[in-house]
Structure formats: structure tokens, C-alpha cells
N, C-alpha and C positions, 0 to 999 in steps of 0.2 A: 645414611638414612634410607633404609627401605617400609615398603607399605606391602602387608601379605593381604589385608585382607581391607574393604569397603563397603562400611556403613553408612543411612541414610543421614545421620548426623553432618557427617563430612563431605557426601556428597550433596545437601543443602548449600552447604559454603561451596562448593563448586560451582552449584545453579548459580546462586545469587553473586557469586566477583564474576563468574562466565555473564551475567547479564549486563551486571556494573562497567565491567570493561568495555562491551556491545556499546552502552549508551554513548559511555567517552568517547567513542572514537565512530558514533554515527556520522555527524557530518563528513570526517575523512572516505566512511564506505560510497555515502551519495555521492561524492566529487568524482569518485570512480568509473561515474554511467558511462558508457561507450558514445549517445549519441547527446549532442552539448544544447540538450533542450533543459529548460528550467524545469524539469520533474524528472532528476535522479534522486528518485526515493527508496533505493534498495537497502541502503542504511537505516532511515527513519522505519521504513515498514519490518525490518528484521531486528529493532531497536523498541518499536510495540508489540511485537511478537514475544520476543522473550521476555517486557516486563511481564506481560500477561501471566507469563510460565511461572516467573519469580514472584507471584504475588500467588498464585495457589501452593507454592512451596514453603512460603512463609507462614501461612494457615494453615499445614498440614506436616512441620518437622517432626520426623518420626527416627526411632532407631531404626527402624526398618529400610530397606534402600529402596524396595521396591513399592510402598509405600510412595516414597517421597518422588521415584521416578515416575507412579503412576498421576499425582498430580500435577509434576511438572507437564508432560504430556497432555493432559484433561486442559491446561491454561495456556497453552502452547495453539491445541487445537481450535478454541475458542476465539484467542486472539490474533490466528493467524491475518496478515495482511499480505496484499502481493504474494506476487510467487513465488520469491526468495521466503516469506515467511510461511508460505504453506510446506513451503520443504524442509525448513528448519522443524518444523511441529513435526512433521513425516519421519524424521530422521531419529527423532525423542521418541516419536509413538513405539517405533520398531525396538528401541533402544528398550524403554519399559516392559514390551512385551516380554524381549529375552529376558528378563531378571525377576518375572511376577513370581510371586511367593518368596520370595529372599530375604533373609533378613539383612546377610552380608555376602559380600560377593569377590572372588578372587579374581586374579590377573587375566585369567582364560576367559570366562565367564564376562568381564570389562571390556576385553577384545571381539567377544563373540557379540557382545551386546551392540556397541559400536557397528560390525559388519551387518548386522538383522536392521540396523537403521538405516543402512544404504540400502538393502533389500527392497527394503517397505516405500523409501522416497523412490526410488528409479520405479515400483510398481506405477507411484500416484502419477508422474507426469506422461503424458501418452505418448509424445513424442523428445525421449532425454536430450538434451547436446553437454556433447561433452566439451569439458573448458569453462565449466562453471562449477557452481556450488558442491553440483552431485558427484565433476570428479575430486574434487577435493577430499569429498569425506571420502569418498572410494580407494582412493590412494589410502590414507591415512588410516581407512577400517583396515584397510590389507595390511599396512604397515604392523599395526597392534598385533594384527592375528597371526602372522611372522613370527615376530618377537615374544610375544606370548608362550611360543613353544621353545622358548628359550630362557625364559626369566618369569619367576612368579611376584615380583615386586610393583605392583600396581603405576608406584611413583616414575619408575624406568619406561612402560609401556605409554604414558601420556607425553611423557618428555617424546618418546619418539614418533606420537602423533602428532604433537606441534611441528617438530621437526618435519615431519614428512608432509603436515598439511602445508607450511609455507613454501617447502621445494615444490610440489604440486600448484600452489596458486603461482608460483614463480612460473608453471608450465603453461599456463591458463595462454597467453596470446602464443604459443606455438601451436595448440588445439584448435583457437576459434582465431581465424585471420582477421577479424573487424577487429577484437583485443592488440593483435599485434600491430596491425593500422594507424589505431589511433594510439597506442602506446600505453596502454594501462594495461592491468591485472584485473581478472574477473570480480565485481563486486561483491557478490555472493556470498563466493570462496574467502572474499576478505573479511567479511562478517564472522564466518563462519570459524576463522581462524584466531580474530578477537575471543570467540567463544570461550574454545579452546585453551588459549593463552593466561585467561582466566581461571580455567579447573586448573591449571598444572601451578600456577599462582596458590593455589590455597594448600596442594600438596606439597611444594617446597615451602611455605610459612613465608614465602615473599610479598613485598606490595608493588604492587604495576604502576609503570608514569600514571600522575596524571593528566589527560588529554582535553584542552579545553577549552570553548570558543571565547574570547575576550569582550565577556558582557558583565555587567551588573547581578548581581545575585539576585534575586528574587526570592529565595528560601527562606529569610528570616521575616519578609514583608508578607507571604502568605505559609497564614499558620497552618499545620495540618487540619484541625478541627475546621478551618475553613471549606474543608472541602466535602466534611461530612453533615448529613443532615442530623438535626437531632430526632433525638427518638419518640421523644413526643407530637414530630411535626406528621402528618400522611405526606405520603408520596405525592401524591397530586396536591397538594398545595407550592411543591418546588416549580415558581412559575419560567424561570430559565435552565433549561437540564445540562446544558454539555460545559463542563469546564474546562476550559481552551486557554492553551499556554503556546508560543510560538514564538521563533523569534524570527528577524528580517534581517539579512546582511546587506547593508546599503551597496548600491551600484550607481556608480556614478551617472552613468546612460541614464537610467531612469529619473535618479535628481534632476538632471537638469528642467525637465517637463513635469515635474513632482514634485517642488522643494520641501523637504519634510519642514514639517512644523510641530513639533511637540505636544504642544496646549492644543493645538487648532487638530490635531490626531487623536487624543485622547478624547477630546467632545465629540467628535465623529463617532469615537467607535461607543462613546456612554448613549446615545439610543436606542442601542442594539444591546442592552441587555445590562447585568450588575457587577459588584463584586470586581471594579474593572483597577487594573493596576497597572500603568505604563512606564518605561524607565530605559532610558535612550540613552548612547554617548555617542562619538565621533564616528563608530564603524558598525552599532546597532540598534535596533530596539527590541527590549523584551515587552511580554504583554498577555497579562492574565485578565481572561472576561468569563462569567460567567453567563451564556448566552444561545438562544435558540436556535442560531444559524451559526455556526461554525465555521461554515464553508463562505461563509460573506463576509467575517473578519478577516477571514485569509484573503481574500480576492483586496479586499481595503488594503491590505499591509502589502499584499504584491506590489504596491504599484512603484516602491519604496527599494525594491530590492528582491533578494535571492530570500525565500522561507526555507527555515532549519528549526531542527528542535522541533517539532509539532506533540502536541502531546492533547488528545481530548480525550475527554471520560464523561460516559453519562453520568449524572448525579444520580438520575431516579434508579436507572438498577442500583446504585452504593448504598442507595437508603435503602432497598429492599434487602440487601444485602445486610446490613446493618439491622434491620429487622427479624430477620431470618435468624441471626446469629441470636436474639435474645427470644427465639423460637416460638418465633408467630409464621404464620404458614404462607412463603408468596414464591407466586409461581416463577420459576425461572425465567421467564422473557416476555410476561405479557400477563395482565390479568383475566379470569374467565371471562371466553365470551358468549354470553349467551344465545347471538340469535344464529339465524341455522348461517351455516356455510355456502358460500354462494360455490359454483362448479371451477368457472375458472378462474384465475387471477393474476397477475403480471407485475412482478418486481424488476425494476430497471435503477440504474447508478449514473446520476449525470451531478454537472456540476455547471452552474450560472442559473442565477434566476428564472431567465426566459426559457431556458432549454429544461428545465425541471417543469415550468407550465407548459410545455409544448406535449410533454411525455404523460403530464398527470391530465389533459385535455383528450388523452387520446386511451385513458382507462388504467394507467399503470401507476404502480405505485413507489415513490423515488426514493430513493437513499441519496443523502447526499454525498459526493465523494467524486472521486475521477483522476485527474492528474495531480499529483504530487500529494492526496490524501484516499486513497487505497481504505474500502470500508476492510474489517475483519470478517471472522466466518460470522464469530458472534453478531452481529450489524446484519448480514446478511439471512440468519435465522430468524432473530425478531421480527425481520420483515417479513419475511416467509408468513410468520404467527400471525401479524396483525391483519395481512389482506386477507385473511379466514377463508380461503378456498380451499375446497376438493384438490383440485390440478392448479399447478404453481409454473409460469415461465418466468425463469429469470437469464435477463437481459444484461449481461456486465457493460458492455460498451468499453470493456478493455483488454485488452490478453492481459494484464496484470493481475486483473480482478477475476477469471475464469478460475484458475485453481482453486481457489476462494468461495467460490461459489460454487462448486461439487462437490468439496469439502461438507458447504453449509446443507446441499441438498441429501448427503448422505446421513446425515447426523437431525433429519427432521421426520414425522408420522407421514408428510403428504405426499403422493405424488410430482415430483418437480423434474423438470426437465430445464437443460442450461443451453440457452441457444450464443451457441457461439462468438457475440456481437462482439466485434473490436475498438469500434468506432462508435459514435453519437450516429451518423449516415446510415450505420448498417444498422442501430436498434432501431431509430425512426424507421428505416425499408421494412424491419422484420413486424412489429406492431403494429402497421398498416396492414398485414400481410396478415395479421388473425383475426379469425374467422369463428366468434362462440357459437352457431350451431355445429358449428364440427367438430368430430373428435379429437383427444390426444397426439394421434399418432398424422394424420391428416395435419391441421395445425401446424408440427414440429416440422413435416416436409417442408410445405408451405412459407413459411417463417425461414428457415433455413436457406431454401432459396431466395426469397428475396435478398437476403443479405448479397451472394453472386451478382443482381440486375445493376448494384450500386456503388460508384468509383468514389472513392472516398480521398478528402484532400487537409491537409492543415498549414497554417501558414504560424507561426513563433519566431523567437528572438535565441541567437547562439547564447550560452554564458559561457563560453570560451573558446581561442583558438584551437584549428584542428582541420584537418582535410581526410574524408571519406564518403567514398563510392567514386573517388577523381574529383567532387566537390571540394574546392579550397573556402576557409569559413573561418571568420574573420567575428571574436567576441563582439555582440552586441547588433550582428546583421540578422535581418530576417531570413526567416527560410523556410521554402517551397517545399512539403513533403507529402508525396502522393504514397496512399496504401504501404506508410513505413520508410520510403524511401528515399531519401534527400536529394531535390530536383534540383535547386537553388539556391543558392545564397547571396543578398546583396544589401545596401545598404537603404534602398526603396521600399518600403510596405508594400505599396500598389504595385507597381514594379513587378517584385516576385510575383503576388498573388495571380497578377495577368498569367505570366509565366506558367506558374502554375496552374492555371485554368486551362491554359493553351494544351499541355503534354497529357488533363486528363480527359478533354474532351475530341471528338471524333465526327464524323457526319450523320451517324446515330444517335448520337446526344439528345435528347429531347428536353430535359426539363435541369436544372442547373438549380440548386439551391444555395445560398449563399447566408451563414448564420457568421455575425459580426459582431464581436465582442466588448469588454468592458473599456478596449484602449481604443477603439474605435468610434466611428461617425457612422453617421445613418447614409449621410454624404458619400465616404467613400463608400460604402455596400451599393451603393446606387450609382455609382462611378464604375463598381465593379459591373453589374446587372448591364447597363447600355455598355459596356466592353463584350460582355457575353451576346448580346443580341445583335449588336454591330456584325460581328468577327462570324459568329454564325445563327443566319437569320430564322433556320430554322429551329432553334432551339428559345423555350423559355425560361425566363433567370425570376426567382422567387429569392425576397427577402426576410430574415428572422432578424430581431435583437435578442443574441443566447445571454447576453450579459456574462460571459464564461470567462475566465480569471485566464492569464497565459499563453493562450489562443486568440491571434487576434481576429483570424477568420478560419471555420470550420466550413467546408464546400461538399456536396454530395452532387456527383453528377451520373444520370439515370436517361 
């Protein structure tokens, strides 16, 4: 069986099993984070990345191939999340580029297409490392473009990009030493390989395991129609927008200071919004809400266990969406708005209650998101749209979320500038740091450095064994991590944090902020604060309640 020649028909079925498989085997990609904090989400975020893709592919099968690649890309780009999924959008963009005008496309042309997608992602990242995603596809575009000059059988050239992407991810910890350290395979590259695995599935007429976490179905108890509005309703009458599905892998550590309760979970989370459907056994719970805070039912269900499976969708774009298709006119991410535009405005990504009032107090406007829920570009344009400014700073508050956000700033009318923020410490330093009579370029200095004046610190829990940076780390310990870097690990909350306070401050320390989160006491933050003032007197200790899921204390020392 050979394949001469590649329609958009068939490469539809490629998109959509390369997505299906993606999903299957998201959880196995998060298990793969290098560092054993509970938000390896490289899997989830490259798993909402390409439904995105698969859901404009599915509105748009065409015979055409280049067609159906230029969709895939349009949904890819939108719904990029993370930076594994801004590069997976990066790698399709360049991929569609090569093939525009095509109806059907040969072996050469499929290989050349593949290499223009490595092209395009290695431009987007500013600084590439190799041992991830990017060399994967780079192995495997060069593989094709080999081969290609040796075989015009389409089906022969993918078999040997599977082939060569897995040899390749098999190379991923001899590239990057932390991969070889702690003993995995780059996550990325693993997704990316799912992808993969899946086009060459629909070219042989095979069907893929299937991969799966052991829960309760949910699929027959919400109907699709559930999830759409109808069409006689307005938009603004849908008074909970985001429909949130997710599920929790119980942990035993946690039970015990937790003990789920079923009934007593379920009436918890029905205050917070409708449409609500819970359905537990011995090792999980799934749980569909339809609800305004998204980011607060996750924080409820953490306390339970490991979240997998996340899946939110706004309602109100679906219904516009759904309106638009029986061709009434709505604007893609915002309805007009009428009064003028103010000069400047500030979009920031944080996630707990307090730490969202802390940011929207100080003029900016939040998205909710941060660890283990990574907004998309699309999330990040809306926002753009609704603070209606002239000049736009956006504030990610994570290296996950920056590619993401330059993505979003390229693809909007306004001026926006993306300040580099990694942390919650270094937006709060940078936000402080602006100054609206002054200009753009002023400002961005400005802002920019502050980020430099401030040590930034986080204290979490392992989800599993493993030792790195000479750190031994024991499932279920806390751990001291200053600007990324694993200080500590032990079995003490307080313990570490001290610890940790201790390696990030100095005799120039002046001021020590201490934001204490949902698993916390106000007690111990004030335990902390006279630990800081004691140990050095010249220094003053400032307390927040961020209410932030995960985190049990977030420290900026200045």
C-alpha cells in the first residue's frame, strides 16, 4: 500500500485521530514534567491546543489540503496554551504556509511542509534549547526531507517521521542533563510524538490503544446540546459562562487532612454556579459545573488530589459562535464598545482570590489562570479587547504563559508590549513600577527593571520521588524554590519556608512580602513575618491572604 498523493479530506482524519490520540494520552505527557511540582501541565496545555485546531478542521473539511491546513493553524493559533502549545501552533502555522494554494500535495512537498514548520517555531522562541519539542520535530522534518528524495509514497515518509521522532525523544535527556537526571523523556517531544502517531494511524487504516484514566464516564450524563446555548436566548442572558470539566486523582497525603465527602463536595461546589454533575469512585472524581470562576473550582478540588483532564470553554463566545453561523453579525471577542479608549492599560494572569484583588487594586485587569491552568492566545486577546486601551502591558506572571502572550500581542490592532514577568513578585514589582504620565517606551524600561530589584520565592508539595540539583525529594514533601530553583525539600511546611527565606535574603533586604495561601493559616504567615524580623531586624515582613491553589506561600524579597 502506497500513498502518491494528499488531500485535505484525509488529512482532516489526520488532524482529528493526531488530536484524539494527543487527548488519550494527556495525562501520561503531564506525568513527564522534569520538576515534581503539581502543575505538570505540558500534556493538558498541548491537549487544549489541538482540540482548538480539531474543532476549526471539523467546520472547515475541505478537498482542498491547504484549506483544511489553513484552519487547522487559524485554531491551533487561537487556542494555543503554554509553550509547548504555542509551538505546536508555530510548527502547523509554517506547515500550512508551505502548502497554501494546494489542492493535493506530494511526498516532497509533505516533507518540505514538515521542515518550514521547524523553521517557523525555532523563529517564535527567542532563546530555542535543544532536548525538547523543537528538536523532535527537527530530527523528524530532516528525517522526511531525506527520504523524500528517495520515495514519493506519502505513507513511507510519515512511518519514518514517527520512527525518527521517537528515536529523537529517546535522545531528549542526552541534550538537556535535568531530562537525564531525573530520568524522563522530554514532555513536549512526547506530545508531539502522540501527534504524530496518530496521522500515520489514519494512513495505515489502523486504530491506536486506547489510553485511559480509570473514571466514570461522564459522556452520556452531559448531552451535547448541553453545552450549547440556544438560539433564541442573547448572550448576555448566559449568567455562568465557562463550562468546567476536570477531574482529581485522589492522594492519599492530602485525604488524610481532607477527607472527601461526596454529598458534602457536590454542595460545596453547587454555590458557585449550575448545570453541576459530580461522579467519584475509589481513585477519582469527575465534575462538570457550569460557572463563573473556574479557577475556584479547581482550587476546591485540589485539595483532594492531583487535577487532570481540565477542559473549560467559554459558553458566551459558543453562543456567538452559534449565532454567527445562522448569520447575525458578532464580533469575534467582544461586543462594540462605544466610549473612547483610555491611553494605557494592563493585563495581568494570576490565580487565588486575593492575589487577583491585589493586581485588580493596583489598575490591571486579570485573567484567571497561572499554574496548572495556562490561559490560550485566544483568553489573552479578549483581554487585550476589553481593557479598551490605546497601549496595552501584559503582565504573564509565568514563562509558561509569555509565548502566549506575544503570540496574543501580534495578532491584536493595539500597541502592546509583553513584560517579561515570571512570577506573581516580579508583576506586583513591575505594576508598581508604572508610571501613566509617561510614555511607552519610559514605562517598559521602568517596569522591566523593577522585575531585577525582586527575589522571588515559592514553597509546594513534591508529587513524586526524585532528586535534582543534589536535592533528594521524597513524594509529598515541601519544597523551598527560589527564582526556579529547588532549595529544599522536607517534611515541615514552616521548616522549609524559613529555609527558604533564609538563602533568599541578605543584609540588604528591606522589605519581605509573604502571600500565604488556600492550605494555610494567617498564623503561620505571622509565624513566618516575626521569623523574618527576628533573624534580620532590619528588614520589614508584609502579609497578604493570595487564597492561590498549590502554593502554599509565595515570598518576594526587595
Amino acid at each position: 500500500m502506497s500513498l502518491k498523493g494528499l488531500d485535505g479530506k484525509k488529512f482532516s482524519k489526520m488532524v482529528l485521530e493526531g488530536a484524539s490520540n494527543l487527548s488519550r494520552n494527556a495525562a501520561m505527557v503531564d506525568a513527564l514534567n522534569v520538576f515534581p511540582v503539581p502543575d505538570g501541565d505540558t500534556g493538558t496545555n498541548m491537549n487544549l491546543t489541538i482540540t482548538s485546531g480539531a474543532k476549526e478542521v471539523e467546520k472547515n473539511i475541505n478537498h482542498q489540503i491547504s484549506a483544511v491546513a489553513n484552519a487547522f493553524a487559524k485554531g491551533l493559533l487561537m487556542g494555543a496554551r503554554g509553550n509547548s502549545g504555542v509551538i505546536l501552533s508555530q510548527l502547523f502555522r509554517g506547515f500550512s504556509k508551505a502548502i497554501e494554494g494546494k489542492e493535493t500535495i506530494t511526498a516532497a512537498e509533505f516533507a518540505n511542509a514538515f521542515d518550514k514548520g521547524v523553521e517557523t517555531a525555532y523563529k517564535a522562541v527567542m532563546k530555542p534549547v535543544e532536548g525538547t519539542i523543537l528538536t523532535v520535530a527537527k530530527d523528524a522534518a530532516k528525517k522526511a526531507v531525506k527520504e523524500a528524495k528517495k520515495s514519493d509514497d506519502i505513507l513511507y515518509i510519515m512511518k519514518e517521521v514517527v520512527k525518527e521522532s521517537k528515536a529523537s525523544l529517546n535522545r531528549t535527556p542526552d541534550l538537556l542533563p535535568v531530562l537525564k537526571e531525573v530520568g524522563v523523556v522530554d514532555s513536549g517531544g512526547q506530545g508531539l510524538v502522540t501527534v504524530y502517531e496518530g496521522f500515520l494511524a489514519v494512513l495505515e487504516g489502523k486504530e491506536l490503544p486506547k489510553v485511559s484514566v480509570n473514571a466514570p464516564s461522564m459522556g452520556e450524563l452531559v448531552n451535547a446540546e448541553h453545552h450549547k446555548a440556544q438560539l433564541h436566548m442573547k448572550t448576555e442572558d448566559i449568567h455562568f459562562g465557562y463550562c468546567t470539566e476536570f477531574m482529581v486523582k485522589f492522594e492519599e497525603n492530602k485525604l488524610k487532612n481532607n477527607p472527601f465527602d461526596e454529598i458534602g463536595f457536590r454542595n460545596e461546589l453547587s454555590e458557585h454556579g449550575d448545570s453541576l454533575l459530580v461522579v467519584a469512585d475509589e481513585d477519582v472524581v469527575k465534575v462538570h459545573i457550569h460557572t463563573e470562576q473556574p479557577g475556584n473550582m479547581l482550587s476546591l478540588a485540589h485539595r483532594y488530589g492531583s487535577l487532570i483532564n481540565i477542559k473549560i470553554e467559554n459558553m458566551r463566545e459558543q453562543h456567538s459562535a452559534i449565532l454567527e453561523s445562522e448569520n447575525e453579525v458578532i464580533p469575534s471577542y467582544s461586543q462594540p464598545v462605544t466610549e473612547k479608549k483610555k491611553e494605557y492599560g494592563i493585563v495581568t494572569v494570576a490565580m487565588g482570590e486575593g492575589i487577583e484583588e491585589m493586581f485588580s487594586s493596583m489598575g490591571a485587569a486579570v485573567i484567571q489562570g497561572g499554574q496548572t491552568m495556562n490561559p490560550s492566545t485566544e483568553d489573552i486577546v479578549r483581554a487585550i479587547s476589553e481593557v479598551n486601551a490605546e497601549k496595552v502591558f501584559i503582565l504573564p506572571n509565568n514563562s509558561n504563559i509569555i509565548m502566549a502572550s506575544e503570540q496574543a500581542a501580534s495578532v491584536v490592532d493595539q500597541e502592546v508590549v509583553i513584560i517579561r514577568t515570571k512570577t506573581v513578585p516580579q508583576g506586583i514589582a513591575s505594576i508598581l513600577a508604572f508610571n501613566p504620565s509617561a510614555d511607552m517606551k519610559e514605562n517598559e524600561k521602568k517596569m522591566n527593571e523593577a522585575i531585577s530589584s525582586v527575589k522571588s520565592g515559592q514553597v509546594t508539595y513534591a508529587v513524586r520521588d526524585t532528586s535534582i540539583d543534589g536535592v533528594e525529594i521524597a513524594k509529598g514533601d515541601f519544597m523551598g524554590i527560589s527564582e526556579g530553583k529547588i532549595i529544599s525539600s522536607k517534611t515541615d511546611k514552616q521548616e522549609v519556608t524559613k529555609e527558604l527565606l533564609s538563602t533568599m535574603m541578605d543584609e540588604d533586604s528591606e522589605i519581605v512580602t509573604i502571600i500565604y495561601g488556600e492550605d494555610c493559616s494567617e498564623e503561620e504567615a505571622k509565624e513566618l513575618a516575626d521569623y523574618v524580623e527576628d533573624k534580620f531586624p532590619d528588614a520589614e515582613a508584609e502579609i497578604h491572604n493570595g487564597k492561590q491553589p498549590i502554593y502554599s506561600f509565595i515570598l518576594a524579597v526587595e
